[in-house]
C-alpha angles and dihedrals in degrees: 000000000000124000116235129219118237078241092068124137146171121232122177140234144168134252114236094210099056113005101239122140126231142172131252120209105228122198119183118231103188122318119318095004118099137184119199102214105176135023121201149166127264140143134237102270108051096041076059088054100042090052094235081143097069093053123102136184118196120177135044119335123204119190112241105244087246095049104134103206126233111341086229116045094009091234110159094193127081147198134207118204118233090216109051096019089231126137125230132161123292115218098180102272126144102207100043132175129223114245087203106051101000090238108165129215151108127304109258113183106229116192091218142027138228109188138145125213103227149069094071 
Protein backbone atom coordinates (compact mmCIF):
# COMPACT_ATOMS: atom_id res chain seq x y z
CA UNK A 1 0.00 0.00 0.00
CA UNK A 2 1.29 3.32 -0.79
CA UNK A 3 2.47 6.00 1.97
CA UNK A 4 0.82 9.37 1.80
CA UNK A 5 2.21 12.59 2.30
CA UNK A 6 0.65 14.77 4.97
CA UNK A 7 0.09 17.01 1.59
CA UNK A 8 -2.39 14.53 0.18
CA UNK A 9 -5.48 15.46 -1.45
CA UNK A 10 -8.49 14.26 -3.47
CA UNK A 11 -9.55 16.04 -6.85
CA UNK A 12 -12.41 14.78 -8.93
CA UNK A 13 -13.09 13.76 -12.29
CA UNK A 14 -15.52 12.13 -14.44
CA UNK A 15 -15.64 8.79 -16.23
CA UNK A 16 -16.24 9.10 -20.16
CA UNK A 17 -18.08 5.70 -20.44
CA UNK A 18 -20.73 6.28 -17.94
CA UNK A 19 -20.69 9.90 -16.49
CA UNK A 20 -20.28 9.25 -13.15
CA UNK A 21 -18.22 11.20 -11.16
CA UNK A 22 -15.25 9.79 -8.66
CA UNK A 23 -12.48 10.91 -6.55
CA UNK A 24 -8.51 10.61 -7.04
CA UNK A 25 -6.49 10.41 -4.33
CA UNK A 26 -3.51 13.15 -5.04
CA UNK A 27 -0.33 13.06 -3.20
CA UNK A 28 2.30 15.85 -3.86
CA UNK A 29 6.10 14.74 -4.71
CA UNK A 30 7.96 18.02 -4.67
CA UNK A 31 6.40 21.44 -6.34
CA UNK A 32 4.89 21.26 -9.19
CA UNK A 33 5.16 17.07 -9.48
CA UNK A 34 2.18 15.02 -8.52
CA UNK A 35 1.31 11.20 -8.21
CA UNK A 36 -2.58 10.06 -8.18
CA UNK A 37 -2.50 7.10 -5.87
CA UNK A 38 -6.08 6.03 -5.53
CA UNK A 39 -8.98 6.42 -7.48
CA UNK A 40 -12.97 6.00 -5.70
CA UNK A 41 -16.49 6.46 -5.93
CA UNK A 42 -18.43 9.19 -4.59
CA UNK A 43 -21.44 11.33 -5.43
CA UNK A 44 -22.01 15.18 -5.82
CA UNK A 45 -22.83 16.09 -2.74
CA UNK A 46 -20.17 14.73 -0.35
CA UNK A 47 -17.44 15.45 -2.45
CA UNK A 48 -19.27 19.28 -1.76
CA UNK A 49 -18.95 18.61 1.89
CA UNK A 50 -15.59 17.20 1.99
CA UNK A 51 -14.16 20.42 -0.10
CA UNK A 52 -12.46 18.10 -3.09
CA UNK A 53 -13.71 21.06 -5.21
CA UNK A 54 -11.20 23.69 -3.84
CA UNK A 55 -8.39 21.69 -4.52
CA UNK A 56 -6.13 22.23 -7.48
CA UNK A 57 -3.29 20.56 -8.85
CA UNK A 58 -1.22 22.35 -11.25
CA UNK A 59 2.19 20.62 -12.73
CA UNK A 60 3.09 17.27 -13.99
CA UNK A 61 1.10 14.30 -12.84
CA UNK A 62 2.60 10.41 -12.85
CA UNK A 63 0.45 7.75 -12.25
CA UNK A 64 1.66 5.36 -8.52
CA UNK A 65 2.48 2.18 -9.71
CA UNK A 66 -0.73 0.83 -7.61
CA UNK A 67 -3.14 3.44 -8.95
CA UNK A 68 -6.42 1.36 -9.91
CA UNK A 69 -8.08 3.53 -12.72
CA UNK A 70 -11.56 4.71 -12.76
CA UNK A 71 -13.60 2.81 -10.54
CA UNK A 72 -15.83 2.51 -13.20
CA UNK A 73 -14.38 1.67 -16.41
CA UNK A 74 -10.79 0.93 -14.89
CA UNK A 75 -9.16 3.49 -17.43
CA UNK A 76 -5.84 4.62 -16.14
CA UNK A 77 -5.50 7.92 -18.97
CA UNK A 78 -6.93 10.93 -18.75
CA UNK A 79 -7.93 14.04 -20.49
CA UNK A 80 -8.33 17.05 -19.55
CA UNK A 81 -10.70 19.35 -21.66
CA UNK A 82 -9.39 22.55 -22.79
CA UNK A 83 -12.91 24.19 -22.24
CA UNK A 84 -14.11 23.33 -18.70
CA UNK A 85 -10.57 22.36 -17.26
CA UNK A 86 -12.10 19.04 -15.94
CA UNK A 87 -10.63 15.85 -16.13
CA UNK A 88 -12.55 12.38 -17.58
CA UNK A 89 -11.32 9.30 -18.74
CA UNK A 90 -9.31 8.96 -22.04
CA UNK A 91 -10.06 5.81 -24.05
CA UNK A 92 -7.60 6.47 -27.07
CA UNK A 93 -9.48 8.23 -29.08
CA UNK A 94 -8.41 10.86 -31.11
CA UNK A 95 -11.83 13.07 -31.47
CA UNK A 96 -13.16 12.95 -27.65
CA UNK A 97 -16.12 14.69 -25.91
CA UNK A 98 -16.22 16.23 -22.78
CA UNK A 99 -18.61 14.45 -20.17
CA UNK A 100 -18.74 18.03 -18.23
CA UNK A 101 -19.63 20.55 -20.76
CA UNK A 102 -19.94 18.42 -23.80
CA UNK A 103 -17.27 20.49 -25.53
CA UNK A 104 -16.04 18.48 -28.70
CA UNK A 105 -12.26 18.29 -30.32
CA UNK A 106 -8.95 16.41 -31.02
CA UNK A 107 -6.70 14.87 -28.56
CA UNK A 108 -3.51 17.34 -28.00
CA UNK A 109 -0.62 15.77 -25.35
CA UNK A 110 0.13 18.60 -22.83
CA UNK A 111 3.67 17.95 -20.21
CA UNK A 112 1.97 19.45 -17.46
CA UNK A 113 -1.72 20.10 -16.01
CA UNK A 114 -3.69 22.91 -14.60
CA UNK A 115 -6.88 21.65 -13.31
CA UNK A 116 -9.25 22.38 -10.44
CA UNK A 117 -11.36 19.79 -8.64
CA UNK A 118 -14.58 21.33 -8.49
CA UNK A 119 -17.80 22.59 -10.31
CA UNK A 120 -19.13 18.88 -11.10
Amino acid sequence: MTILSNEAFAVMATCERTKQIFGITVDKICSGQYKFVWAFKIDREKAQREGYDQTNVKGNVTLDAEYPGCPYCGEKRFIICSSCNKFFCYHGQEYVTCPNCGAKGNVVSVEQVDLKGGGY
